[in-house]
Structures are given as structure tokens and as C-alpha cells.
VMD Tcl script that draws the C-alpha trace (Angstrom):
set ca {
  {-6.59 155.02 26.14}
  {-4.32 156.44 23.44}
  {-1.91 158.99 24.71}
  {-0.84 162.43 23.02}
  {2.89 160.91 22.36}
  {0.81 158.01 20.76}
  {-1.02 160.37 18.69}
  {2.02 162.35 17.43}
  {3.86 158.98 16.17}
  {0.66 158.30 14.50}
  {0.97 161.66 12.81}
  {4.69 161.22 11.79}
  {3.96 158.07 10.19}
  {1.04 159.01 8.58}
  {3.24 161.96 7.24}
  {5.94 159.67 6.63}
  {3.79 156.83 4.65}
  {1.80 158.77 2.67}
  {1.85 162.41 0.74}
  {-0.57 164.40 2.97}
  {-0.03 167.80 5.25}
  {0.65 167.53 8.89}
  {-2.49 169.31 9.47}
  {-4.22 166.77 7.09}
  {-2.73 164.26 9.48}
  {-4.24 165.70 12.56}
  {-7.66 166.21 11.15}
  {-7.80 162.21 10.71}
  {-6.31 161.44 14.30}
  {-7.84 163.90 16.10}
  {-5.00 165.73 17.17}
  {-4.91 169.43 17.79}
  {-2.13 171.85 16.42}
  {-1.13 173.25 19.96}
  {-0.67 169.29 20.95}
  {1.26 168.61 17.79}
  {3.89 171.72 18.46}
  {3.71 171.66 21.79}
  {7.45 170.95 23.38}
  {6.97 169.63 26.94}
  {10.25 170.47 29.23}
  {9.86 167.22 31.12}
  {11.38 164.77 29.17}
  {14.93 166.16 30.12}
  {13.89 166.76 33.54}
  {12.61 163.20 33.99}
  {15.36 161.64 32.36}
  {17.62 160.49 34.73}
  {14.74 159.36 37.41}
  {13.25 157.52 34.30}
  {16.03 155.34 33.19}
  {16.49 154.35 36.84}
  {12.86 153.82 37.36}
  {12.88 151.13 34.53}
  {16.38 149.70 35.67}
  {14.46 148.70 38.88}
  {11.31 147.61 37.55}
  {13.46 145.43 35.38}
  {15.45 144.32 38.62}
  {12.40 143.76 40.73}
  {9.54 142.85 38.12}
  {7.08 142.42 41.01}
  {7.39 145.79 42.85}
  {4.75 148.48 42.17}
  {5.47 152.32 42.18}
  {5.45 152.27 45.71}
  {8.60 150.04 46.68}
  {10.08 151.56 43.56}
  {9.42 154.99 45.27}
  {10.98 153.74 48.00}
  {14.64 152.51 46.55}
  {14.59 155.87 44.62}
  {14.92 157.88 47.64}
  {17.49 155.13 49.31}
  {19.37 155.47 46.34}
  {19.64 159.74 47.15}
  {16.89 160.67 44.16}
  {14.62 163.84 45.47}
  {10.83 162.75 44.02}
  {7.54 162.27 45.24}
  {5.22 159.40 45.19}
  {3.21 161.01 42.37}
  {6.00 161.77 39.99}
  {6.91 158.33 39.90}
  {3.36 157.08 39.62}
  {3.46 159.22 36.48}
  {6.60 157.96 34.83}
  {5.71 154.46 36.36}
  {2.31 154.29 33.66}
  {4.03 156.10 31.07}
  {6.49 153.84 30.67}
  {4.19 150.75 30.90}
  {5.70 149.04 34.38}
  {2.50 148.56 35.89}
  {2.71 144.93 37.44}
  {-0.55 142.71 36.68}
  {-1.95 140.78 39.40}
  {-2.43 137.52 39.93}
  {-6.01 136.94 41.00}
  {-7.07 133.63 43.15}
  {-10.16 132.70 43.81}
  {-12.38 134.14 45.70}
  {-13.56 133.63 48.99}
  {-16.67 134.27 51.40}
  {-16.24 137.19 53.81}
  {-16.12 136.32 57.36}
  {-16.82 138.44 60.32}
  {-13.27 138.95 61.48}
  {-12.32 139.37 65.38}
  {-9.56 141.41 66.94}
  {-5.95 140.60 65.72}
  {-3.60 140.95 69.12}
  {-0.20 142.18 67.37}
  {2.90 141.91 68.81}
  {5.06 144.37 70.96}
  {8.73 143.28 70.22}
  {10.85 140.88 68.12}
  {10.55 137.10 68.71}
  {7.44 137.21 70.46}
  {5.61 135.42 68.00}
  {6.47 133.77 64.68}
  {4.73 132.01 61.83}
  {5.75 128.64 60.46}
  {4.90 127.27 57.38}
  {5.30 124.54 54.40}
  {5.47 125.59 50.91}
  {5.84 123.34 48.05}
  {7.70 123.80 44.32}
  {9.70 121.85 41.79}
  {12.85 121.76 39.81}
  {13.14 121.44 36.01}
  {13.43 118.03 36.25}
  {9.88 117.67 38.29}
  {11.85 116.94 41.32}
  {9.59 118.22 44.10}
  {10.77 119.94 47.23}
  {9.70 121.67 50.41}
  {10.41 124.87 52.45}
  {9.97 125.18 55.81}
  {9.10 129.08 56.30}
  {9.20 131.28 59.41}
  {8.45 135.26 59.93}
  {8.91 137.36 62.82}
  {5.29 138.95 63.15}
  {7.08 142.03 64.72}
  {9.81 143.04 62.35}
  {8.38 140.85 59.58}
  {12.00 139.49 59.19}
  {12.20 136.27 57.98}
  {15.00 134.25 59.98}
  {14.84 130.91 57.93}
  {14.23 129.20 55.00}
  {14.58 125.04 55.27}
  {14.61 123.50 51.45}
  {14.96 120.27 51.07}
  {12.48 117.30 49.49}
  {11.86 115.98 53.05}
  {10.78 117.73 56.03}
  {10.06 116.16 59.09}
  {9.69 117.00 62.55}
  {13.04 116.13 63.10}
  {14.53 118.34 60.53}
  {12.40 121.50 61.91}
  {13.53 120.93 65.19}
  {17.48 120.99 63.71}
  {16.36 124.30 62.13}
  {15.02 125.76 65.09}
  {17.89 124.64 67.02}
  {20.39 126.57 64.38}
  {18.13 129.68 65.34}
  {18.38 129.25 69.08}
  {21.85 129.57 68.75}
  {21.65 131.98 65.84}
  {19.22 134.68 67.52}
  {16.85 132.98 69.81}
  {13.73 131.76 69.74}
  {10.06 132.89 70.18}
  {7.88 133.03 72.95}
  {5.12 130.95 70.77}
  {4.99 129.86 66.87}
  {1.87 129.87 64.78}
  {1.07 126.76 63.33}
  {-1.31 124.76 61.28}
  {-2.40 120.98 61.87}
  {0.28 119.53 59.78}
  {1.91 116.15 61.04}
  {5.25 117.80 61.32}
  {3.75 120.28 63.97}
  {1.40 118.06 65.62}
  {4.16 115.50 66.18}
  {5.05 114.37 69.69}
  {8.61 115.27 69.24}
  {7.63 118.72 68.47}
  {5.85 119.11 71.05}
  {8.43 117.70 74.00}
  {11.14 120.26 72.12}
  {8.57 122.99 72.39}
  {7.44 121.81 76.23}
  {11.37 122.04 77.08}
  {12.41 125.19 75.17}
  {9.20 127.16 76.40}
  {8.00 127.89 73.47}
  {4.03 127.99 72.90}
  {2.43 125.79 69.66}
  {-0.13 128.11 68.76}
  {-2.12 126.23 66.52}
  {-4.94 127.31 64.10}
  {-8.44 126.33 63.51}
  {-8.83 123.79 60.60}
  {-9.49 125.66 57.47}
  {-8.56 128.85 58.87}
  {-4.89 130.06 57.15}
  {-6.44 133.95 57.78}
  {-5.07 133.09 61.61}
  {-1.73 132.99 60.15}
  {-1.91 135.63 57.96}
  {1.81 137.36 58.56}
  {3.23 133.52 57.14}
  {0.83 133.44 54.11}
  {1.24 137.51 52.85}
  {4.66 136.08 53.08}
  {3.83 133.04 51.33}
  {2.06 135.01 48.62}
  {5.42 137.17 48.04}
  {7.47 134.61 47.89}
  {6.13 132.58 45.28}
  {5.68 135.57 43.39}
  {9.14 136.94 43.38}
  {11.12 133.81 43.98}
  {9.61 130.46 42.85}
  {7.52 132.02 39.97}
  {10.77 134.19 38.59}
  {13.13 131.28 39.02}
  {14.10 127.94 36.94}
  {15.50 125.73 39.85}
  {17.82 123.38 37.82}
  {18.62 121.38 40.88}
  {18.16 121.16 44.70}
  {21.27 122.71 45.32}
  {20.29 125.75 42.96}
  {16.57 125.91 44.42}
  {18.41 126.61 47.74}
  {21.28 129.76 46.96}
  {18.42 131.09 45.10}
  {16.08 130.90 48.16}
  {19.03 132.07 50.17}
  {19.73 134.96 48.18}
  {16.13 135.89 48.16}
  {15.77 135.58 52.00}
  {18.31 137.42 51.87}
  {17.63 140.57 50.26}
  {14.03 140.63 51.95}
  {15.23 140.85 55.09}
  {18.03 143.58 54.23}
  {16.90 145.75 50.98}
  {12.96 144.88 50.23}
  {10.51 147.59 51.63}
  {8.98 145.72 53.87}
  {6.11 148.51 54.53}
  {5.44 151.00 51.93}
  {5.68 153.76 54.27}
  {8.78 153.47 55.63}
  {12.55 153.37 53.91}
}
mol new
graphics top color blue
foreach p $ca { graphics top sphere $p radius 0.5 }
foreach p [lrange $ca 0 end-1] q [lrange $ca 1 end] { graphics top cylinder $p $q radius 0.2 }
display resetview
């Protein structure tokens, strides 16, 4: 769709290119005389709001009008949703998705949601790679409740041994959770895994086979975090893979809108 401000450039180039009348130049476009010396008193308005719209988009490539809404009004600026949404297609930020394939519907049951922090996490692998091909694993973990995320494990190896260190760090670190979602991986189906779980009292809720939609708080943040971290990064090395995972952890747990309706 071609806008009226794409219309008017047309205009002044046609103008500008050739020896013919503006009104010769908006009988070819299409363009109407009130639209061609019409002044809109937006532009000055909208200004400020703008430039700091795109200095966010351009911070935060991945975040639609929404979350941008959001840090707006954290950052003191009086606008609504709608404003933005209008300054957010004008100036061309809309985010494109990335479509996977698609799947069968399934009747789905009731989804029992927690009540308060650490009753139930999720726990997850994830897989990437450095420059140099070098491949490497993260051992994931949300807080259904508060949707925090209280660890990320990087490293190329990631046994059961190393995700019992990790939850160990926690336990002293915050606590632990009443049970943690899991899939059938080795790592959680190990015996040593289970005896920690057995003597910490913490519950191995495991999924069906083939079912990640039961551990759907770990893979929406799964899905974000491959978009805004290992998509947007090169990881030169190990060692860079994990401050840039850190710094992302980070700053979802203590600036990124974590529900669009909230601050």
C-alpha cells in the first residue's frame, strides 16, 4: 500500500526530474491537491516519542509495539497503545515472524497453574554453536509463576552431574521447587537425578513422549530465547557464548516485559 508521504516524494521528484506542473504531477500519481498542501501538525508532536520508538526497536529488534509500549511508559513517555502502533508501521519496525511448521490440533485438557514462586519449574536442553562450529548446550529453567528464569548452564557437556551442581548453586541461591517439569532425556531420567530429587523433595514431573505442549512455560521460553539471543549473537568462543547468555538472562528477568499487560 503506498502511503500519502510516499505519494508526495513521488510528486517532488517527478517535479524535480522533469519540466511539468505540480498539478501535472498529481494528475499522474493520483494525488489530490488538499493531500499535496495539506500540513499535518503531527510530525512535531510525534517527534520526540518517534526517535525513541526507533532507538528501541533498534535496541530490541525482536519486540513488537507492545513491549515497546511498554518501555515507553517506564521510561516516563505519556502515549497510548495506538499511537505507538501508528508510528510503529510508519516507520517500518514491524518485526517478521518466523513461522515453523505446522502441527495437528489436539484436544487440549485443563492446564493447573501455579499459586506462588518455586512451586513448579521447567527444565530444559537447548543446543547452538560458536563461529568455529564448536557445539554447546544450555541447561534452561523458568519459574512457571513469575516466569523468572533463575539459570542458564552453558557448557558443551551436560550431564546429570553437572545439573545437579546447578541446582545445588540455586538451593543455596533461592531455593528450590516443589517439582520440575521434565522431558525423557538421559540427564533427567538418570538414577542420580533421581536419588538428589528423592532427598531434596523435589517432584520429577515428567512428560509424555512427544508431548513438549506439557512444558509449554520452558519452550515459549525456548522460542524467545533463540530468537533474541542465539539468533542475534556471533558466539566467538565458549567463554563469549556464556556473558552473552548471562547478560541476556539477565535483562529478561529485570527489564523485558514479561506480559504485555503489565509494566
Amino acid at each position: 500500500m503506498v502511503t500519502t508521504t510516499q505519494r508526495r516524494q513521488v510528486v517532488t521528484h517527478l517535479m524535480a526530474a522533469f519540466p511539468i506542473s505540480a498539478r501535472r504531477a498529481m494528475r499522474v500519481i493520483g494525488l489530490s491537491r488538499s493531500r499535496w498542501h495539506y500540513a499535518p501538525k503531527r510530525p512535531l508532536r510525534d517527534a520526540p516519542i518517534r526517535e525513541r520508538l526507533n532507538a528501541l526497536a533498534q535496541a530490541r529488534p525482536r519486540f513488537g509495539y507492545r513491549r515497546l509500549h511498554v518501555l515507553l511508559r517506564r521510561e516516563g513517555m505519556v502515549v497510548n497503545h495506538k499511537r505507538v502502533y501508528r508510528l510503529y508501521r510508519e516507520e517500518r519496525l514491524t518485526v517478521r515472524r518466523h513461522r515453523g511448521r505446522k502441527h495437528a490440533a489436539e484436544p487440549r485438557g485443563p492446564v493447573v497453574r501455579p499459586t506462588q514462586p518455586n512451586e513448579r519449574w521447567g527444565m530444559d536442553f537447548i543446543h547452538d554453536a560458536c563461529v568455529d562450529r564448536r557445539r554447546f548446550r544450555c541447561l534452561t529453567m523458568v519459574d512457571e509463576f513469575t516466569r523468572e528464569c533463575p539459570a542458564i548452564e552453558v557448557d558443551t557437556s551436560l550431564p546429570a552431574a553437572k545439573v545437579i551442581a546447578v541446582l545445588d548453586e540455586l538451593a543455596l541461591a533461592r531455593g528450590l521447587p516443589k517439582s520440575l517439569v521434565v522431558d525423557h532425556g538421559p540427564e533427567f531420567m538418570s538414577q542420580a537425578l533421581d536419588r538428589w530429587a528423592y532427598q531434596h523433595g523435589v517432584a520429577l514431573a515428567f512428560i509424555r513422549p512427544g508431548k513438549p505442549v506439557e512444558n509449554a512455560y520452558i519452550e515459549s521460553f525456548h522460542s524467545r530465547f533463540r530468537d533474541e539471543c542465539l539468533a542475534a549473537h556471533w558466539f566467538w568462543n565458549l567463554a563469549d557464548a556464556r556473558f552473552q547468555i548471562e547478560q541476556f538472562r539477565r535483562d529478561y528477568n529485570e527489564a523485558r516485559p514479561t506480559r504485555v499487560s503489565g509494566t
